[in-house]
Each structure stands twice: as C-alpha cells, then as structure tokens.
C-alpha positions as CSV (number, residue, x, y, z in Angstrom):
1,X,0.0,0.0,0.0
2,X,1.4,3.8,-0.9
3,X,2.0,5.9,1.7
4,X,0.2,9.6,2.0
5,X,2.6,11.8,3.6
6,X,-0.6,14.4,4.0
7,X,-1.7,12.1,6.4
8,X,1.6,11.3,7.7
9,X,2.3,13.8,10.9
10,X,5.3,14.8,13.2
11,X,3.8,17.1,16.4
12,X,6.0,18.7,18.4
13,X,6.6,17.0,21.7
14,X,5.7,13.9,20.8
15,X,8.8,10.9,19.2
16,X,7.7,9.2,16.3
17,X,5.2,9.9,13.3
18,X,1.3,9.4,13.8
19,X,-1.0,8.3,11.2
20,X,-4.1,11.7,10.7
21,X,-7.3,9.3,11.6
22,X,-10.1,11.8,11.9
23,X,-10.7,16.0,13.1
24,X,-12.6,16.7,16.7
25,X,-13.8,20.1,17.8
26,X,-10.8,20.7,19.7
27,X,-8.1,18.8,17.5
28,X,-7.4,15.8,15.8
29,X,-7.6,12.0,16.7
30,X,-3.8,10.8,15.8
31,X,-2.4,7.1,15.4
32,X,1.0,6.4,16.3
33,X,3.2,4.3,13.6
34,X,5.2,2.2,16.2
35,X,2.0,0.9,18.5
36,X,-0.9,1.9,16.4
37,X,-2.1,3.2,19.6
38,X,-4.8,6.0,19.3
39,X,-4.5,9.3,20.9
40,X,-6.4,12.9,20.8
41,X,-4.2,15.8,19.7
42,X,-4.5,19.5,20.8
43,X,-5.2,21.6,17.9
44,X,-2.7,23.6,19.8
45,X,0.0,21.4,19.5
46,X,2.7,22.0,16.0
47,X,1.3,19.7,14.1
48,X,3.1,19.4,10.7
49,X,2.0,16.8,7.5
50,X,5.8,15.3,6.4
51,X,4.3,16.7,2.8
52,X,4.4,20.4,4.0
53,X,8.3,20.3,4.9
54,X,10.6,20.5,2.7
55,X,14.5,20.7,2.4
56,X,16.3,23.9,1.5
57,X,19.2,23.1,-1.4
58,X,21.6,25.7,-2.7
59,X,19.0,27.1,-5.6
60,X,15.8,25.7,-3.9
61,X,13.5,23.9,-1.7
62,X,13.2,20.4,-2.3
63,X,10.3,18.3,-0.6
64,X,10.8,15.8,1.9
65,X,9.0,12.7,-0.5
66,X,11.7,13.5,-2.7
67,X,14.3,13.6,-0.4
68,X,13.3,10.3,1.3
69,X,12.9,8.6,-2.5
70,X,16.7,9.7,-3.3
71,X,17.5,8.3,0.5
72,X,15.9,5.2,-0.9
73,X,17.7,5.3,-4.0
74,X,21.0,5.9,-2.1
75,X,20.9,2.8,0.9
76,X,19.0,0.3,-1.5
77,X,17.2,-1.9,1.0
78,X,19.2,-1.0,4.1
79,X,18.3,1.2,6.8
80,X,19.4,4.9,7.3
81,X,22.2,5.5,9.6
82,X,20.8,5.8,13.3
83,X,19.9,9.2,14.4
84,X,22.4,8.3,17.1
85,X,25.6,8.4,14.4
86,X,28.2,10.5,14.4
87,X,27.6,13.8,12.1
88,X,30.0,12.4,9.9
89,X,28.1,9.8,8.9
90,X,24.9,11.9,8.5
91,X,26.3,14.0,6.6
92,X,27.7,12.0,4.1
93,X,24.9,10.1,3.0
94,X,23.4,13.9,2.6
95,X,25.8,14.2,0.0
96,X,24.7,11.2,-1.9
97,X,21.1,11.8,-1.6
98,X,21.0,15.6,-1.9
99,X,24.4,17.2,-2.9
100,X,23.3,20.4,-3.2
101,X,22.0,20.6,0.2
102,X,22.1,23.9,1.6
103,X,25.3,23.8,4.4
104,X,23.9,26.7,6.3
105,X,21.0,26.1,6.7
106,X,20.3,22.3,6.9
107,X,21.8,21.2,10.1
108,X,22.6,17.8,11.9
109,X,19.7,17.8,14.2
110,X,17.6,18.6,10.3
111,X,19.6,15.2,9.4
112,X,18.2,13.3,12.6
113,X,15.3,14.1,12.1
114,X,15.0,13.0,8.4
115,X,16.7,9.2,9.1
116,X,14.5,8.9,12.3
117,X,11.5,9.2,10.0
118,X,13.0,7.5,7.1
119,X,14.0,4.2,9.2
120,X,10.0,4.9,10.9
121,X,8.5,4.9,7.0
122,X,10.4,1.9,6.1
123,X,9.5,0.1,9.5
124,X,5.6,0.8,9.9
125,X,4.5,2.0,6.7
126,X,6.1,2.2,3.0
127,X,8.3,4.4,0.7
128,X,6.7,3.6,-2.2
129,X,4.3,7.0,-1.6
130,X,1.0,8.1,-3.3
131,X,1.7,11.4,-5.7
132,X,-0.2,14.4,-4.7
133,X,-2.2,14.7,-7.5
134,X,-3.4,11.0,-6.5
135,X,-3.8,12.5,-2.6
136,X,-5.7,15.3,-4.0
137,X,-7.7,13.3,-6.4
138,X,-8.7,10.7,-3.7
139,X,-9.6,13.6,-1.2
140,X,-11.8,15.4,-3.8
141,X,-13.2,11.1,-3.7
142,X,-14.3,11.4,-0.7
C-alpha cells in the first residue's frame, strides 16, 4: 500500500510519526506508527503533514518525498544510519542523496530528524508514496 505523507504527521513533543485518523472540535484524533495506539491531539500542538516540509538546497527547496525517494535510491534496502551516528556519517549520505543541500541552513539535528522518520516509513509504513495529484484526487473522492 502507498503511503500519503498528507496524512503522515510529526507534532511537536511527541517521538515518532502518527497516522491523521479523523478531526474533533478541539483537534485531531492521531495514530502512532510504532503501536498503532490511538490518541487525541491538541489543535494547539505543532502539528506538521511530512508533505508540508521540505528541504532547502543551494538554488531551492526540495520536498521531503523527494528527499526520502533519493535516501531510498542511495541505501537500496538497508536502513538509514541511526539518528544516534556521528555527524559524519549523517552528513555523508546527505551528500549522496542531496548534494546540493544547503550547508547553512540544513543542520545535523535537520539530518536526525529525516533518518529517524525514514528508518519509521520503512518500518511501519512504505516508501513507495502516493503522488499528490493521486492524494488530491482521492480527497476530492471522498
């Protein structure tokens, strides 16, 4: 099954990625990848779709799906390095996957971020992902 990084979430505070289940007056109701366990979310919690960020390169902004499709590209079927590696090591399969990453701006904790939720796609979900004209096509569906 393709995964829908619109419905993908990272909220601030909270480790992992959560799956967008359904909207309640004061929020949204929020499954987590790892334990599929069910929680309500604040609407004033940071919540951010993995399809809003993107990554900033020397003459642009490159989205995430891409990103994660050249990571895949990159480590074949292995796993990312551990957000736990050395910078070193983060850093140089950024230069594989995105070589024109922007230096200043793109920082090793940027880096953690993107393998932790890379290794969590692979794990609990897929990186084969639906395009967004499918996402918006199949929202306009329903």
């Amino acid at each position: 099954m393709k995964t829908d990084l619109t419905k993908v979430l990272a909220i601030s505070g909270l480790s992992g990625l959560y799956l967008y289940v359904a909207q309640t007056r004061t929020g949204a109701v929020v499954e987590a990848f790892a334990d599929k366990k069910r929680s309500a979310v604040s609407a004033s919690s940071k919540i951010t779709s993995l399809a809003d960020i993107s990554i900033y390169t020397d003459d642009e902004e490159v989205k995430l799906q891409q990103v994660f499709l050249n990571m895949k590209e990159v480590l074949g079927d292995a796993d990312a390095p551990s957000a736990k590696s050395k910078p070193e090591e983060l850093k140089a399969l950024f230069e594989k996957a995105l070589p024109d990453y922007d230096r200043d701006r793109f920082y090793v904790s940027h880096m953690k971020k993107v393998v932790e939720w890379y290794n969590a796609l692979k794990k609990y979900a897929s990186l084969d992902f639906v395009n967004p004209e499918e996402a918006e096509e199949a929202a306009e569906q329903e």
